[in-house]
TILUM-810585 format. One line per field, with one value per residue (C-alpha): residue number from 1; residue in three letters; x, y, z. Coordinates in pm, whole numbers. Last residue first. Example, Ala and Ser with C-alpha at 12.3 -4.5 7.8 and 13.67 -1.06 7.14 Angstrom:
! TILUM-810585
gunu: c(2;1)
ropa: c(SER;ALA)
u: c(1367;1230)
v: c(-106;-450)
w: c(714;780)
***
This chain:
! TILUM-810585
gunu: c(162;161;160;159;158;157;156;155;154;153;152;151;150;149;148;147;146;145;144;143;142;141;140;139;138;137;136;135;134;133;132;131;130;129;128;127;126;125;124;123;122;121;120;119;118;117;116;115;114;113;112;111;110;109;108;107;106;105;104;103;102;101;100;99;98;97;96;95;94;93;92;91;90;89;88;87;86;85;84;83;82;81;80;79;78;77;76;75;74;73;72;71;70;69;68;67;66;65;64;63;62;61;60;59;58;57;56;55;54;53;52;51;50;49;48;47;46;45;44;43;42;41;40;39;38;37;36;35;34;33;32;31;30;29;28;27;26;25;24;23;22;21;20;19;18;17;16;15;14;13;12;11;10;9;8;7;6;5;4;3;2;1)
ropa: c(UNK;UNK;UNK;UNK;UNK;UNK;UNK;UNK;UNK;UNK;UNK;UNK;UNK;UNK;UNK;UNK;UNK;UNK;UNK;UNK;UNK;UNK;UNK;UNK;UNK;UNK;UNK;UNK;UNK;UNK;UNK;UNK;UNK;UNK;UNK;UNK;UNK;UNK;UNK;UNK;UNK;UNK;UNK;UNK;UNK;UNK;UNK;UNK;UNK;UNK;UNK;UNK;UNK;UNK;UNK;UNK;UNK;UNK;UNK;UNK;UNK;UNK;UNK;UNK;UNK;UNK;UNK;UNK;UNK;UNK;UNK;UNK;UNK;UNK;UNK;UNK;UNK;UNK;UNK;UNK;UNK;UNK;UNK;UNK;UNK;UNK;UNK;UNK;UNK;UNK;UNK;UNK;UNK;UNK;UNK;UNK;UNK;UNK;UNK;UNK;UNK;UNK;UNK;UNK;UNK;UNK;UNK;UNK;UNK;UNK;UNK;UNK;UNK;UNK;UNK;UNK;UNK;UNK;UNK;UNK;UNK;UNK;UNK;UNK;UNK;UNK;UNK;UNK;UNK;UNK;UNK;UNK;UNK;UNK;UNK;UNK;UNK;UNK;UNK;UNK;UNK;UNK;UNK;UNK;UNK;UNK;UNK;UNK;UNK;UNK;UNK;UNK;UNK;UNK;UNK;UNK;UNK;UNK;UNK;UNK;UNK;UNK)
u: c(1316;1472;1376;1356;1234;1088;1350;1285;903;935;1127;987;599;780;897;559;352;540;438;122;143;293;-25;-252;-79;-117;-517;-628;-551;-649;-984;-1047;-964;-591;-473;-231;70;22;-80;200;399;307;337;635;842;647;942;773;451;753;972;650;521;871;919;533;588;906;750;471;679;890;586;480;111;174;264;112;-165;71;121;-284;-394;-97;-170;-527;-392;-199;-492;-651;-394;-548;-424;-135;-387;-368;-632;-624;-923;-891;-1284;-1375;-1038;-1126;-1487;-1355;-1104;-1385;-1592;-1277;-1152;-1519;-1410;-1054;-1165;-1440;-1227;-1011;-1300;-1417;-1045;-1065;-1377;-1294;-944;-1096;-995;-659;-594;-808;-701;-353;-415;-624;-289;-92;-293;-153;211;48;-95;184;403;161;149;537;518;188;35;-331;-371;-382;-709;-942;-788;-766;-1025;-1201;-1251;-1291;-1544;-1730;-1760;-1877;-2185;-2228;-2216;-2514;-2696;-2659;-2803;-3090)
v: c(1665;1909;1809;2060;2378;2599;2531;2785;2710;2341;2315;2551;2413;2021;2113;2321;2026;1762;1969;1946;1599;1518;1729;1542;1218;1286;1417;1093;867;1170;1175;795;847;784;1225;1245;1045;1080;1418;1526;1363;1560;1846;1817;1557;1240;1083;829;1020;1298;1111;915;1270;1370;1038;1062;1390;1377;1076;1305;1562;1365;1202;1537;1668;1950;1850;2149;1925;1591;1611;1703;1360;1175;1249;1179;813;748;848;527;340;166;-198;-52;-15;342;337;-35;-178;-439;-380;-95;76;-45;98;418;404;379;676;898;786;864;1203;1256;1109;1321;1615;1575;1502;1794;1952;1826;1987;2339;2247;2184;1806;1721;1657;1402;1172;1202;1159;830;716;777;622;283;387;535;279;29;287;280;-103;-223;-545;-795;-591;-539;-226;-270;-413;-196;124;-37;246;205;-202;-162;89;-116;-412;-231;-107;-477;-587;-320;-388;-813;-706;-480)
w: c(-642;-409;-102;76;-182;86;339;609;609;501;824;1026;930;1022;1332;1452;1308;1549;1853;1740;1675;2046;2187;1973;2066;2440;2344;2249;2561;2759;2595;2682;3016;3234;3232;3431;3298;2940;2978;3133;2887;2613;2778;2844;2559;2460;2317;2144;2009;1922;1719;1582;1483;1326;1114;960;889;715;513;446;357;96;-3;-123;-153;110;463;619;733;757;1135;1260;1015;1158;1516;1412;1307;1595;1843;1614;1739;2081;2087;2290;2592;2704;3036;3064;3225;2924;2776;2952;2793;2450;2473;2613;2334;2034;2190;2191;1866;1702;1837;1744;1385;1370;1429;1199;939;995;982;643;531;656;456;104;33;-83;311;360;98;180;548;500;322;531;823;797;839;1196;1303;1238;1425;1717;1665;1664;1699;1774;1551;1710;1636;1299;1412;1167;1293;1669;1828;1507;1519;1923;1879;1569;1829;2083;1844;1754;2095;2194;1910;2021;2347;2241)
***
């Protein structure tokens, strides 16, 4: 039971670190979140029910992967931790389109927010020290995030033009 146990931890701390990009010694959230571009493209050229399934998996598998992480360091948010990066991405790009214009744009706008971490954002990153909390900051910056980038492709329908 011991070495199932260690294995199981094991695959938390590889998802909670999205396969140890996490562990960049620079830059990880932004690591993280470069390296989830291209789990977000795939995702979101699937049928939308579908996607958000796989949203949500992410979110939850995330959950399960920080707690591990966060019994591991006794950290609440340790910087190892991207995969909250990655659904921030995932929740960014979804009215991204298929452009890498957007993407890029969403990339730039949820890393501008995950930084920032403007109310509520922040609330939650100082209140809230549990696994889900750890998730739900960067959930809260990447909705913010969405709103931007829905105006801008809203009002701009054409931006860029190719």
């Amino acid at each position: 039971m011991g070495a199932m146990r260690k294995a199981v931890e094991e695959l938390g701390v590889a998802w909670a670190t999205f396969f140890y990009v996490g562990r960049s010694p620079k830059a990880p959230g932004t690591m993280g979140s470069i390296a989830a571009l291209p789990l977000a493209w795939y995702v979101w050229q699937l049928e939308k029910p579908v996607a958000w399934i796989v949203v949500l998996f992410v979110f939850v598998a995330g959950v399960a992967g920080a707690a591990v992480v966060h019994k591991r360091t006794g950290q609440s948010d340790h910087q190892s931790i991207v995969v909250d990066e990655v659904v921030g991405i995932l929740i960014t790009t979804s009215v991204a389109g298929h452009s890498w214009q957007h993407f890029l744009l969403a990339f730039v706008l949820f890393r501008i927010f995950d930084i920032w971490k403007p109310w509520p954002a922040s609330w939650v990153d100082r209140n809230w020290h549990t696994p889900v909390g750890t998730m739900m900051d960067d959930v809260v910056a990447a909705a913010m995030a969405t709103v931007i980038l829905f105006l801008i492709l809203f009002f701009a329908p054409g931006w860029p033009a190719a």
